[in-house]
C-alpha positions as CSV (number, residue, x, y, z in Angstrom):
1,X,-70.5,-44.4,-28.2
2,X,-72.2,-45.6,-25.6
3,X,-73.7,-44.1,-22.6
4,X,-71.8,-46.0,-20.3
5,X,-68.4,-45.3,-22.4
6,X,-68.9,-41.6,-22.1
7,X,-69.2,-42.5,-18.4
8,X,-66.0,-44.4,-18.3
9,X,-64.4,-41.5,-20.1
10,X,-65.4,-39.4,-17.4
11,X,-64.8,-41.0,-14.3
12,X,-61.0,-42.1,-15.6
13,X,-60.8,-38.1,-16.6
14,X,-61.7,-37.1,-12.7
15,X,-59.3,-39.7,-11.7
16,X,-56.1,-38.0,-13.7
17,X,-57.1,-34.6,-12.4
18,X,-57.1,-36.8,-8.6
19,X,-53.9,-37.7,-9.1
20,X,-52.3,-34.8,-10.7
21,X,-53.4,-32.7,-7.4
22,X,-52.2,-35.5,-5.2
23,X,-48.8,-35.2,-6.8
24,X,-49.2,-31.2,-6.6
25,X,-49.6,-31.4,-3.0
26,X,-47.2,-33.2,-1.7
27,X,-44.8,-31.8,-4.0
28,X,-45.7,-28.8,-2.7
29,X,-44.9,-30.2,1.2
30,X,-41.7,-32.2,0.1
31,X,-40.6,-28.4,-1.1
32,X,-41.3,-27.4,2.2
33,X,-40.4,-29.7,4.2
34,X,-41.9,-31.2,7.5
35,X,-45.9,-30.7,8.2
36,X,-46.8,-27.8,10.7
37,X,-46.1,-28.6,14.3
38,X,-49.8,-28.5,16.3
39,X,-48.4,-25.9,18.9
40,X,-45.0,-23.9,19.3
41,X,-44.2,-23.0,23.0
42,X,-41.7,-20.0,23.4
43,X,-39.4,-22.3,24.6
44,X,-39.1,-23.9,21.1
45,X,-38.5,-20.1,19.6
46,X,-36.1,-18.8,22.0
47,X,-32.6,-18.9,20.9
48,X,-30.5,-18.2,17.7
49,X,-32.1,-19.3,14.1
50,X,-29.8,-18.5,10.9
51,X,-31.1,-18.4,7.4
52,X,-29.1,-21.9,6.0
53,X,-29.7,-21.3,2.3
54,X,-32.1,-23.8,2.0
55,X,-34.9,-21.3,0.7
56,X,-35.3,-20.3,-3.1
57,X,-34.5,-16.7,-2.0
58,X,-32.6,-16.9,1.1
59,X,-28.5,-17.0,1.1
60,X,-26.4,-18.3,3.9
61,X,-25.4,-15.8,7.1
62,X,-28.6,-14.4,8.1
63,X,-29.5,-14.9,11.5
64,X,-32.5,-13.5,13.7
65,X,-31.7,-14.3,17.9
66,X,-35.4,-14.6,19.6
67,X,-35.1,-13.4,23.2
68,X,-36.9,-14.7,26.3
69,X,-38.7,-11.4,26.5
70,X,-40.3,-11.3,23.6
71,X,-37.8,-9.3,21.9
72,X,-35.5,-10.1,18.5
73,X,-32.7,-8.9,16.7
74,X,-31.9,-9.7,12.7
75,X,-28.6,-8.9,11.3
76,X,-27.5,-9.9,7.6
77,X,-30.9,-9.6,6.1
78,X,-32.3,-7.6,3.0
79,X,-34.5,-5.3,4.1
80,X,-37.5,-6.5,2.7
81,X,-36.8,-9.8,5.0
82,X,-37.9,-7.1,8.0
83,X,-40.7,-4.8,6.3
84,X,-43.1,-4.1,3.9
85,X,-40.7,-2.7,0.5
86,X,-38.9,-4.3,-2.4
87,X,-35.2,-3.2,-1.3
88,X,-32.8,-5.8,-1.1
89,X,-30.3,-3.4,0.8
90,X,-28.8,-4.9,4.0
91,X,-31.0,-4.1,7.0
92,X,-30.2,-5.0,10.1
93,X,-33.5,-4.8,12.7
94,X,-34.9,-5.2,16.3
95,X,-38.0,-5.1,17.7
96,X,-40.8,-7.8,19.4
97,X,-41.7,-10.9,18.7
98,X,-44.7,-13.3,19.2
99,X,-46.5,-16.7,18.4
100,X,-49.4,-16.4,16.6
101,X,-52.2,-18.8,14.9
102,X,-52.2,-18.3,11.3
103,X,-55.8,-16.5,10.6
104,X,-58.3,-19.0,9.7
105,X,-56.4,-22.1,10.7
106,X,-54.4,-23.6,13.6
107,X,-51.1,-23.0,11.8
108,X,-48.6,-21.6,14.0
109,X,-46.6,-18.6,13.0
110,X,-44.1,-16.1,14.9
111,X,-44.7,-12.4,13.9
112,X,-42.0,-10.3,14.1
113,X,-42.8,-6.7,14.8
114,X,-39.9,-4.8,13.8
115,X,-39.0,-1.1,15.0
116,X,-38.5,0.2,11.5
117,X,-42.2,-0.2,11.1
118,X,-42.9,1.2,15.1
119,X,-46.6,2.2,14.9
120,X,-47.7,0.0,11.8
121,X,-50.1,-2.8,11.8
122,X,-47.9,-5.4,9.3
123,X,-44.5,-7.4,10.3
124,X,-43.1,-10.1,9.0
125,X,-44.8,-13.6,9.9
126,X,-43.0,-16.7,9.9
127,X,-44.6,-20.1,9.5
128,X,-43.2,-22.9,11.7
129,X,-42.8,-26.5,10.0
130,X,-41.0,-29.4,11.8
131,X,-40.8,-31.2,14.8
132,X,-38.5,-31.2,17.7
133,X,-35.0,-30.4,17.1
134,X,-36.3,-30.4,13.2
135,X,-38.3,-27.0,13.6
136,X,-37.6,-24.6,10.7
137,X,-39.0,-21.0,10.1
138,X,-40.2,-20.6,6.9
139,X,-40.6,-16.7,5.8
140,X,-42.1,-15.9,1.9
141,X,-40.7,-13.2,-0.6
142,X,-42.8,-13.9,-3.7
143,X,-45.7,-16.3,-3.6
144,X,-45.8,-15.6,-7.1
145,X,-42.8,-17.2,-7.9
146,X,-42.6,-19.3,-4.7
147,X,-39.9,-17.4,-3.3
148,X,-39.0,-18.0,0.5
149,X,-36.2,-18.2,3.1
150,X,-35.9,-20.8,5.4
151,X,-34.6,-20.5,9.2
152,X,-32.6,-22.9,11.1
153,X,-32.2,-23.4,14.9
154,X,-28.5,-23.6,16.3
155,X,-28.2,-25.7,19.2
């Protein structure tokens, strides 16, 4: 062989590993759905957002109501949907809420600081994908396994 064959070899090797993280990637965004929004506004948050079953974990009837003064109620969640434990109980929570940049990058992200945890320095974060009336709220279980539920607005 020659050198330039070896070189061939190579550069068609680099381009296979291109494309197979090309295809990882976006399936990774068609999983999620819509890109991240450049800014949420409260105004976006504000009002009631049910879980639709649309997430790998999630099921239908969950639903968190984001109120004008920062605070939230959940109802119809397992309880580790609201704090830091493996318990799949039902746990129904209050507590504040806020918009936050994602550490390290301009993703935005709502934090939910729920009073079962009062005093704590954890909540639960949700990422914000969409656009518009197409805004979901996306919140993980397991990145191991790529768990997640995924939010809803009702207008």
């Amino acid at each position: 062989m020659t050198r330039r064959q070896g070189g061939v070899r190579r550069k068609a090797g680099l381009s296979a590993v291109a494309v197979a993280l090309a295809v990882s990637i976006s399936s990774c965004s068609i999983l999620l759905g819509e890109p991240y929004p450049t800014s949420v506004e409260a105004q976006d948050i504000i009002g009631v957002w049910v879980d639709d079953g649309g997430g790998t974990w999630g099921k239908p009837g969950g639903q968190i109501t984001f109120h004008a003064d920062g605070t939230f109620e959940a109802v119809g969640f397992p309880e580790h949907f609201l704090r830091r434990t493996d318990s799949e109980q039902p746990a129904d929570g209050s507590g504040t809420w806020e918009i936050r940049e994602k550490i390290g990058s301009s993703t935005p992200r709502v934090h939910l600081n729920n009073d079962l945890d009062a005093g704590k320095h954890y909540g639960t974060s949700l990422s914000v994908r969409g656009v518009g009336s197409g805004l979901r709220l996306w919140a993980w279980y397991d990145l191991d396994r790529g768990d997640y539920y995924r939010l809803v607005k009702q207008e």
